[in-house]
C-alpha positions as CSV (number, residue, x, y, z in Angstrom):
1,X,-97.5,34.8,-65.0
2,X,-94.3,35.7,-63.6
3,X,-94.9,37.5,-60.6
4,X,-97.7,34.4,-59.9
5,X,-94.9,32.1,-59.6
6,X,-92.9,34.0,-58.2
7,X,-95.9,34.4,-55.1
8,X,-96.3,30.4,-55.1
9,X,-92.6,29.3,-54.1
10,X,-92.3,30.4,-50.7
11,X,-95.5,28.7,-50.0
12,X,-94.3,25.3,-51.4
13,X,-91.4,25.8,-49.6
14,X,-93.5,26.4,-46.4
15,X,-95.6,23.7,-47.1
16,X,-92.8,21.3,-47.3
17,X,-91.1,22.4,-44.3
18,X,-94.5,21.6,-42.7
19,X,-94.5,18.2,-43.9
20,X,-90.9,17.4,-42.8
21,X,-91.9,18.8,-39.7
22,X,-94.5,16.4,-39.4
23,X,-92.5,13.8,-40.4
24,X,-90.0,14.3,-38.3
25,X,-92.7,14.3,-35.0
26,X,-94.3,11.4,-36.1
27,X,-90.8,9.8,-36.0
28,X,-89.9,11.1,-32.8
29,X,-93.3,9.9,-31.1
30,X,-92.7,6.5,-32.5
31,X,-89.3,6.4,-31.3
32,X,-90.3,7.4,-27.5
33,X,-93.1,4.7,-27.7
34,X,-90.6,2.3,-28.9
35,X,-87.8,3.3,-26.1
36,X,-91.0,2.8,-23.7
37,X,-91.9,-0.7,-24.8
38,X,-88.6,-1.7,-24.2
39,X,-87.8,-0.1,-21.0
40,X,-90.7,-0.9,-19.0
41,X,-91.3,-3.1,-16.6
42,X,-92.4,-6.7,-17.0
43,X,-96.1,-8.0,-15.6
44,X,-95.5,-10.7,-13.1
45,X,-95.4,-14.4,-14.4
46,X,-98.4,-16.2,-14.1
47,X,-98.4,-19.2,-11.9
48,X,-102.4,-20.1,-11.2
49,X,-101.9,-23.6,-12.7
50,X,-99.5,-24.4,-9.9
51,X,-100.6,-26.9,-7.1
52,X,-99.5,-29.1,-4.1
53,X,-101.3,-31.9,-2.3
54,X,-103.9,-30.7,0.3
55,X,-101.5,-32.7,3.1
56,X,-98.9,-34.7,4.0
57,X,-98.4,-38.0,6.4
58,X,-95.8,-37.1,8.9
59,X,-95.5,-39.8,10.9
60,X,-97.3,-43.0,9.4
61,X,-98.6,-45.2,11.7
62,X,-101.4,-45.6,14.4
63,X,-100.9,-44.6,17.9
64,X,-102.2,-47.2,20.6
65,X,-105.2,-47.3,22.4
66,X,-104.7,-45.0,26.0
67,X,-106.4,-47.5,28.3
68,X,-109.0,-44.8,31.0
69,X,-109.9,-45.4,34.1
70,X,-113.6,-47.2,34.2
71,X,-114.3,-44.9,37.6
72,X,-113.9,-41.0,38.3
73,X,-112.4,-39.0,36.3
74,X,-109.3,-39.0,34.0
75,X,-107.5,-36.5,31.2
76,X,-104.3,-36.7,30.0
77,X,-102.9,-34.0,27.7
78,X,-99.5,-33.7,25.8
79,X,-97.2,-30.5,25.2
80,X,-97.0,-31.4,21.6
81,X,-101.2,-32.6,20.8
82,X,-103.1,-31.1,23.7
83,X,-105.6,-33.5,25.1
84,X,-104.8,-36.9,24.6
85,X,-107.4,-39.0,26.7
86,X,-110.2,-38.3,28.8
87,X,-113.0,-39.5,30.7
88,X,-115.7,-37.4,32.6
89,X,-112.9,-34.5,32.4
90,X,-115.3,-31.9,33.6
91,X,-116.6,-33.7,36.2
92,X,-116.8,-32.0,39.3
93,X,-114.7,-33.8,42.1
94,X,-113.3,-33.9,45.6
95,X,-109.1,-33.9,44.8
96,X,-108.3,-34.6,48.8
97,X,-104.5,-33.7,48.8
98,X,-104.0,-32.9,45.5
99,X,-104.9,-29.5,46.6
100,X,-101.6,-28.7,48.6
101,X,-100.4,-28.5,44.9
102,X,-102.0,-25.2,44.9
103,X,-101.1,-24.5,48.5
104,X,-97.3,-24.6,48.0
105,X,-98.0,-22.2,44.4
106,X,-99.3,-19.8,46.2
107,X,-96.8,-19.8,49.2
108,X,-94.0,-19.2,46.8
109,X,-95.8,-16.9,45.3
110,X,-96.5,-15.2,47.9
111,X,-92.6,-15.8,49.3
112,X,-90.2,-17.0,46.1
113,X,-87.6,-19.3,46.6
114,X,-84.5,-19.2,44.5
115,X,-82.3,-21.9,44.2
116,X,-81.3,-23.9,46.4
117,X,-81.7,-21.2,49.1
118,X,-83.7,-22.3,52.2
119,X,-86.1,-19.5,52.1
120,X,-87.0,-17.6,55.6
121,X,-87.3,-19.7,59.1
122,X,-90.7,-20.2,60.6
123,X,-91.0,-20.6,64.5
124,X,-93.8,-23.4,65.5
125,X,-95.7,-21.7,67.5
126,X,-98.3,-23.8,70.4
127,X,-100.8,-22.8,67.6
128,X,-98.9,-25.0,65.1
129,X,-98.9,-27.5,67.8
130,X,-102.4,-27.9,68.0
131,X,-103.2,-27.7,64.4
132,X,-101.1,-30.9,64.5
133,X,-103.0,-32.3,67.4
134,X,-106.5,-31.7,65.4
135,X,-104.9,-33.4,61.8
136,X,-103.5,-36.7,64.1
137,X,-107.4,-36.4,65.8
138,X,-108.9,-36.5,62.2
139,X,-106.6,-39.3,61.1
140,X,-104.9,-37.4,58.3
141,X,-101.6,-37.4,57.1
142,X,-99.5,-35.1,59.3
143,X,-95.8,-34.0,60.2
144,X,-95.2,-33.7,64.0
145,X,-93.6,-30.4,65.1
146,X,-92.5,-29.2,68.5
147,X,-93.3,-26.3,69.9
148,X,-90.0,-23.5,69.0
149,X,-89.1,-26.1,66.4
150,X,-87.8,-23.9,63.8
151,X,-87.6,-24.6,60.1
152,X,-87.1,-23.2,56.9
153,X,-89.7,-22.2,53.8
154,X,-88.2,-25.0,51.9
155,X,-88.4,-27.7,54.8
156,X,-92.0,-26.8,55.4
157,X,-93.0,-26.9,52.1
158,X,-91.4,-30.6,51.3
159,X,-93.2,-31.6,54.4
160,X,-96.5,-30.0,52.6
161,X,-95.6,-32.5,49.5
162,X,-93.7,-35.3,50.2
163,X,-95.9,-36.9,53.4
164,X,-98.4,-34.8,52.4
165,X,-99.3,-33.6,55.9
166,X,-102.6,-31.4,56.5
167,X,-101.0,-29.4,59.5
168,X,-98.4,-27.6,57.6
169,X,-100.8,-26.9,54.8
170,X,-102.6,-24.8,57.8
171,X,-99.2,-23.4,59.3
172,X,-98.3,-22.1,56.2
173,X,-101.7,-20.8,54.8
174,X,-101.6,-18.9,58.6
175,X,-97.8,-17.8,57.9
176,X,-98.3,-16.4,54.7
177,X,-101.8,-14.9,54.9
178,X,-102.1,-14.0,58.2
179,X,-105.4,-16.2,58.8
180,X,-107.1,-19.3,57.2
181,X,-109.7,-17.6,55.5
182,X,-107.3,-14.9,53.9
183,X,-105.6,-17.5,52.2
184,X,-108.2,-19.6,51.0
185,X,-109.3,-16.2,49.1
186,X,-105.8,-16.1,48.0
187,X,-105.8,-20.3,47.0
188,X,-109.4,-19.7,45.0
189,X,-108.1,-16.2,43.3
190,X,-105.1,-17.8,41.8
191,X,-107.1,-21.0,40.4
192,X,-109.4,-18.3,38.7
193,X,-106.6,-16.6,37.2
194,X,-105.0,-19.6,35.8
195,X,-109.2,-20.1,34.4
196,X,-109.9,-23.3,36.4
197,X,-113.5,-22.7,36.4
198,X,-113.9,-25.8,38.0
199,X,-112.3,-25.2,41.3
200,X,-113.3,-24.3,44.8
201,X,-111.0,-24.6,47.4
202,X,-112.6,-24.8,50.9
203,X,-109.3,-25.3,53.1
204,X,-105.4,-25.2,52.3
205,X,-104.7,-29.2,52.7
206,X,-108.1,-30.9,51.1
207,X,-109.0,-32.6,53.9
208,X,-112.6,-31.0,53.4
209,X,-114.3,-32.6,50.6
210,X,-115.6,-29.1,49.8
211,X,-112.8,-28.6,48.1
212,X,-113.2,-29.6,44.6
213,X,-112.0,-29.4,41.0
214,X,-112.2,-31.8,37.5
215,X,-109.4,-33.3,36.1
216,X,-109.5,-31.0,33.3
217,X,-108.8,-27.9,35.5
218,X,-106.1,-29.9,37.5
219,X,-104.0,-30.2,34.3
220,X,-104.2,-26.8,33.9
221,X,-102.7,-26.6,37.2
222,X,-99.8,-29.3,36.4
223,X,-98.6,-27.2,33.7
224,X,-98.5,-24.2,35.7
225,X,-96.5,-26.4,38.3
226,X,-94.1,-27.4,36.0
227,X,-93.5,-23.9,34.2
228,X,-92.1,-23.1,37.7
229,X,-88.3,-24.2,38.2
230,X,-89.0,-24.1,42.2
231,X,-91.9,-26.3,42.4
232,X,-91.4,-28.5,39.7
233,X,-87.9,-29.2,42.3
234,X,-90.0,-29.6,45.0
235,X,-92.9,-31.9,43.4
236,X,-89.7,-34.0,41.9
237,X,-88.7,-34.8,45.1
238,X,-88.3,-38.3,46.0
239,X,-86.9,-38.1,49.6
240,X,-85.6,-35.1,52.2
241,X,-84.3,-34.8,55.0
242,X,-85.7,-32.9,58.2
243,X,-83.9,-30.9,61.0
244,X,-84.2,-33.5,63.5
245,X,-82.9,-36.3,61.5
246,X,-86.7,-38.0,59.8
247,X,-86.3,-38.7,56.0
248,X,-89.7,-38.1,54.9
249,X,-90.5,-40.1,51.4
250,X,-93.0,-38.8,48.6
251,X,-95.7,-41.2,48.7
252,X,-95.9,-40.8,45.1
253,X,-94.0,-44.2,44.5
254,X,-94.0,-43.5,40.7
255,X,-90.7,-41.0,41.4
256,X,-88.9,-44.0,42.4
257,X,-89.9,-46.5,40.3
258,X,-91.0,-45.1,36.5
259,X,-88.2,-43.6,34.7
260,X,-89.1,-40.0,33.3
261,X,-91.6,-39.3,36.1
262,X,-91.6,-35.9,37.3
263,X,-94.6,-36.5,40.2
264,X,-96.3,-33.7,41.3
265,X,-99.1,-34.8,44.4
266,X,-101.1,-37.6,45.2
267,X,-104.7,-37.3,47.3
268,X,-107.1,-39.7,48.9
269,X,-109.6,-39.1,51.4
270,X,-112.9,-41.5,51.9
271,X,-114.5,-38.8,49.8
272,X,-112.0,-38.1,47.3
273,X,-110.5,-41.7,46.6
274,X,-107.3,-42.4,45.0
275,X,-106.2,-38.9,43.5
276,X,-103.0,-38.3,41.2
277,X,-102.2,-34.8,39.6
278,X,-98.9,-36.2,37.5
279,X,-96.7,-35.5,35.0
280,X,-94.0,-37.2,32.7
281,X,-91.0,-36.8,30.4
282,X,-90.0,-39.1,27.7
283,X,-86.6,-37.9,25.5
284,X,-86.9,-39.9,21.8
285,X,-83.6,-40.9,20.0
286,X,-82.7,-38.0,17.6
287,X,-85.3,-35.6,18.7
288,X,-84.7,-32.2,19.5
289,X,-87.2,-31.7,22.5
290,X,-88.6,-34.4,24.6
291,X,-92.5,-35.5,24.7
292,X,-93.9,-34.0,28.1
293,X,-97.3,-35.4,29.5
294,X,-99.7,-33.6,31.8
295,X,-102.5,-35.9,33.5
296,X,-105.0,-35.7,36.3
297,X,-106.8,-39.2,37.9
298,X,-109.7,-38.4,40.5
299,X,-112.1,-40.8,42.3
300,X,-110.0,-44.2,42.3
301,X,-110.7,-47.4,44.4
302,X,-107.9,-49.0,46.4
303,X,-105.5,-51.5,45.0
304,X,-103.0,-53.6,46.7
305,X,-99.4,-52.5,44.9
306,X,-95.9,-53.4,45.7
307,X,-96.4,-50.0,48.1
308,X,-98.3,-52.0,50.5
309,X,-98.3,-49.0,53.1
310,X,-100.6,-47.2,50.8
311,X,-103.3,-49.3,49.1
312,X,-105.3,-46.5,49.0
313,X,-103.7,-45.0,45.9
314,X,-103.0,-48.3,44.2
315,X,-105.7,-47.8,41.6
316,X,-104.5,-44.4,40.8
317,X,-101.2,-45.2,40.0
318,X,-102.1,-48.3,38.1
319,X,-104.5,-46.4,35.9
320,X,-101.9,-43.5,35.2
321,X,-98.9,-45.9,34.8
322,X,-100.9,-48.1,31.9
323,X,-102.1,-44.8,30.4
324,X,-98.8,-43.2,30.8
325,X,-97.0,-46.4,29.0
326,X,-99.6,-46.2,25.8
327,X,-99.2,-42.3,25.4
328,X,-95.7,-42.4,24.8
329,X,-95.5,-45.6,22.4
330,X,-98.0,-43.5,20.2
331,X,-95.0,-41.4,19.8
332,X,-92.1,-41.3,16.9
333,X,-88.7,-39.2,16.0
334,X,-89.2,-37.9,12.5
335,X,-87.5,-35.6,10.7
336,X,-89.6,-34.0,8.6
337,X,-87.1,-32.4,5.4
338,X,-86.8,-35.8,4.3
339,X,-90.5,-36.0,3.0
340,X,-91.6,-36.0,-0.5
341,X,-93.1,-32.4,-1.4
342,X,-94.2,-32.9,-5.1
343,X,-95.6,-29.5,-7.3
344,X,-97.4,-29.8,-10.4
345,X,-97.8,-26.7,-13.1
346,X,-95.0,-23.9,-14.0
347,X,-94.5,-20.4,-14.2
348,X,-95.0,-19.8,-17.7
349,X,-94.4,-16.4,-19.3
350,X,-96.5,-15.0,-22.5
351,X,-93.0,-14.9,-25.0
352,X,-92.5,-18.7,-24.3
353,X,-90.3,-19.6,-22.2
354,X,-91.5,-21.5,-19.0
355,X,-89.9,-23.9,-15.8
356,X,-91.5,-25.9,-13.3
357,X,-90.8,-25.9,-9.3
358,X,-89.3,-27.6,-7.0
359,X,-89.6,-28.0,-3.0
360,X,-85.9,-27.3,-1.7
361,X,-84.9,-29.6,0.9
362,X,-85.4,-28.1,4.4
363,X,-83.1,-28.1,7.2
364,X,-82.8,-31.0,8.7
365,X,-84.2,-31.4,12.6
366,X,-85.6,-34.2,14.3
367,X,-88.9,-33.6,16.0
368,X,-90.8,-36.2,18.5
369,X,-94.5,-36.7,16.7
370,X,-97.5,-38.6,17.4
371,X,-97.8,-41.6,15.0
372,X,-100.8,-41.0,12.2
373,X,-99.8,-36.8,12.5
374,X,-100.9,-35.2,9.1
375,X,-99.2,-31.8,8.2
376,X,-101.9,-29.3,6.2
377,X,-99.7,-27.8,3.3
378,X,-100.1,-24.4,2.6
379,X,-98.3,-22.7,-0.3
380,X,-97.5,-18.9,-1.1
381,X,-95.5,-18.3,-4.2
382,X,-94.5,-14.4,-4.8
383,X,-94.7,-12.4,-7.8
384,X,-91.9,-13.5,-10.2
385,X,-90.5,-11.0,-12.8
386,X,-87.9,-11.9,-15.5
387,X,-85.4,-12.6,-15.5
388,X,-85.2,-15.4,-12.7
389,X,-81.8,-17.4,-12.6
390,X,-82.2,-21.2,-11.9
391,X,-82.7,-22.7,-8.4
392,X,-83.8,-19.0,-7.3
393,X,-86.5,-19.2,-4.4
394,X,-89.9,-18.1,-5.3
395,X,-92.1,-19.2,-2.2
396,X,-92.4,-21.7,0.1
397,X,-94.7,-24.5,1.3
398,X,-95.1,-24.4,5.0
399,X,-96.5,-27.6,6.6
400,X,-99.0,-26.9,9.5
401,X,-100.7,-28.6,12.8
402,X,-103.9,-27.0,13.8
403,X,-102.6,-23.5,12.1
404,X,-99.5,-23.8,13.4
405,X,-96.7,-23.9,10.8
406,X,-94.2,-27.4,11.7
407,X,-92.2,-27.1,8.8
408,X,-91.3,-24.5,5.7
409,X,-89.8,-25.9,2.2
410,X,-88.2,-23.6,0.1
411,X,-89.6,-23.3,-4.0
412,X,-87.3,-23.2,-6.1
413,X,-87.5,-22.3,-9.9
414,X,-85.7,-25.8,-11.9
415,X,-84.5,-23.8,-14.7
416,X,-83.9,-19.7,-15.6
417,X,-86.5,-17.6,-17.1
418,X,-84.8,-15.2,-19.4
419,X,-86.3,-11.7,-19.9
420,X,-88.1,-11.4,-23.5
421,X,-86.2,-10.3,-26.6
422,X,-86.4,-7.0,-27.9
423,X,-89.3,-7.8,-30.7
424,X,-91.3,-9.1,-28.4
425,X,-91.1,-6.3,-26.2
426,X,-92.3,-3.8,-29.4
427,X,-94.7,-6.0,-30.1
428,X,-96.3,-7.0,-27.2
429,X,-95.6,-4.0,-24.8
């Protein structure tokens, strides 16, 4: 009996060992899941439940009614809305001198100007002479020139504008091109890069009523002109002065006698009728940009106006002056941080603790907006991890006009969200 013992007690003692051992693993795998629970990271708070109105009223308020011609064809656009107004747009029309517009694009294109500088001088030749003779035979609007008469880029293209006069269209389209048919290529390549699908252009002054474009494709054209420091100069030009001592006047009589008007060509021909390609600038108290308008009037009858040497035109101004007048009253300065951005729901987390949000106010800027404007609110909140401190930004709401984003508020958390205690974290890890 003994020796039996004696056999049993280093396997009890083994066995023990063993079970300490054991013990002792099943402690140290606990413990590691333990320092894991607490150590790793948290999920993101959940904030499905949180909403923000669909929109928001900018500028409250209905714009007026933009009065359009009852003849020909009309558009008006705006920098800040696009098209504001329209009538038979895309109708295909004679423009009559409308088109030396594109004539004077494509000469300083073709030979920049910058400055104030007077650009190269051109020698009338007996061929500019007689392209002269032919415009005063055709009763169009003309500039005389003698024969050696020198003058510069710039002087030939105010004559171009200002009076309007058909036989510098041709000594220039000759100048730069080298022939009339060159640059009539060159006059109908440029209106198909700018994508006026619209447009032909069957001579450099208009005269022809072959020439033709809608009003539509003419404001493309007016933006174009007015993207150009050097021509929107020269279509802004109320009067100049020529070599020889003639002041020659814009018959656009708008430049003289509406305030913001930066002109750009008039037209009429027996074809054509009263044609104005125009634009305007109007600067609203406290905004930080002005409200520029584009607009194209073709087809017009004749109206007796206070510019009694043109009559022919009258109804083209009148109808751009009225619409003009309404476009800009349908405008307001608004700053748009001082609206009202409400949020419903919170960030709640799963140990408790929760806050709700708040729009930040955004910084303040005054923009010029069309009365009635309604922003589209979008928001975008990011993934939020505790702890958050109070006040901290977790998205934004960004206010938006036909996808483009107007305005951004800041979201702010109102009050901290404190990490979970250390019980929670074994618990729920």
């Amino acid at each position: 009996m003994r020796a039996e013992s004696s056999v049993k007690r280093p396997l009890r003692t083994v066995l023990l060992l063993t079970a300490v051992a054991a013990g002792i693993g099943t402690l140290s795998a606990l413990s590691l899941a333990a320092a894991h629970r607490l150590t790793e990271p948290l999920s993101p708070v959940e904030h499905s439940s949180v909403r923000i109105p669909d929109s928001a009223t900018l500028a409250p308020g209905t714009p007026p009614v933009i009065p359009v011609p009852n003849t020909g064809a009309f558009e008006l656009d705006s920098d800040i809305d696009g098209r504001l107004a329209a009538a038979h747009a895309d109708s295909v029309q004679p423009i009559g001198s409308v088109a030396k517009t594109m004539t004077a694009l494509v000469v300083l294109g073709a030979r920049p100007l910058n400055g104030d500088e007077p650009g190269p001088v051109v020698t009338m030749t007996q061929a500019d002479v007689e392209r002269y003779r032919q415009a005063v035979a055709e009763q169009g609007s003309t500039a005389p020139v003698a024969l050696g008469e020198r003058l510069t880029e710039r002087q030939l293209l105010l004559a171009l504008l200002l009076p309007s006069a058909n036989n510098i269209a041709e000594t220039l389209a000759a100048w730069v091109a080298g022939d009339r048919a060159s640059f009539i290529a060159m006059l109908n390549s440029r209106a198909a890069v700018l994508g006026m699908s619209h447009t032909h252009f069957d001579d450099p002054s208009g005269y022809s009523g072959l020439t033709v474009a809608s009003a539509s494709d003419l404001v493309v054209l007016a933006r174009a002109v007015l993207s150009d420091p050097e021509m929107a100069a020269l279509v802004g030009t109320a009067t100049a002065t020529l070599p020889d001592g003639t002041v020659i006047r814009n018959l656009d009589i708008l430049l003289r006698t509406t305030p913001g008007w930066l002109g750009i060509k008039t037209g009429w021909t027996p074809q054509a009728g009263g044609c104005l390609l125009f634009a305007a600038r109007q600067f609203l108290e406290g905004a930080s940009a002005p409200v520029t308008l584009y607009g194209a009037v073709l087809g017009q009858p004749p109206l007796a106006t206070a510019d009694a040497a043109h009559p022919e035109l009258g109804g083209a101004f009148a109808s751009t002056r009225s619409a003009v007048a309404a476009a800009f009253l349908g405008y307001s300065a608004v700053d748009p941080s001082r609206l009202t951005m409400s949020i419903s729901g919170a960030l709640t987390t799963p140990w408790g603790s929760s806050t709700s949000l708040a729009a930040a106010t955004a910084a303040s800027h005054t923009l010029a907006v069309r009365l009635g404007t309604v922003l589209q609110l979008r928001l975008a909140l990011r993934d939020v991890v505790a702890p958050v401190g109070a006040r901290t930004v977790v998205g934004y709401v960004s206010g938006q006009i036909r996808g483009a984003t107007l305005e951004s508020w800041p979201v702010v958390v109102r009050q901290a969200l404190p990490e979970p205690n250390p019980w929670w974290r074994l618990l729920h890890g």
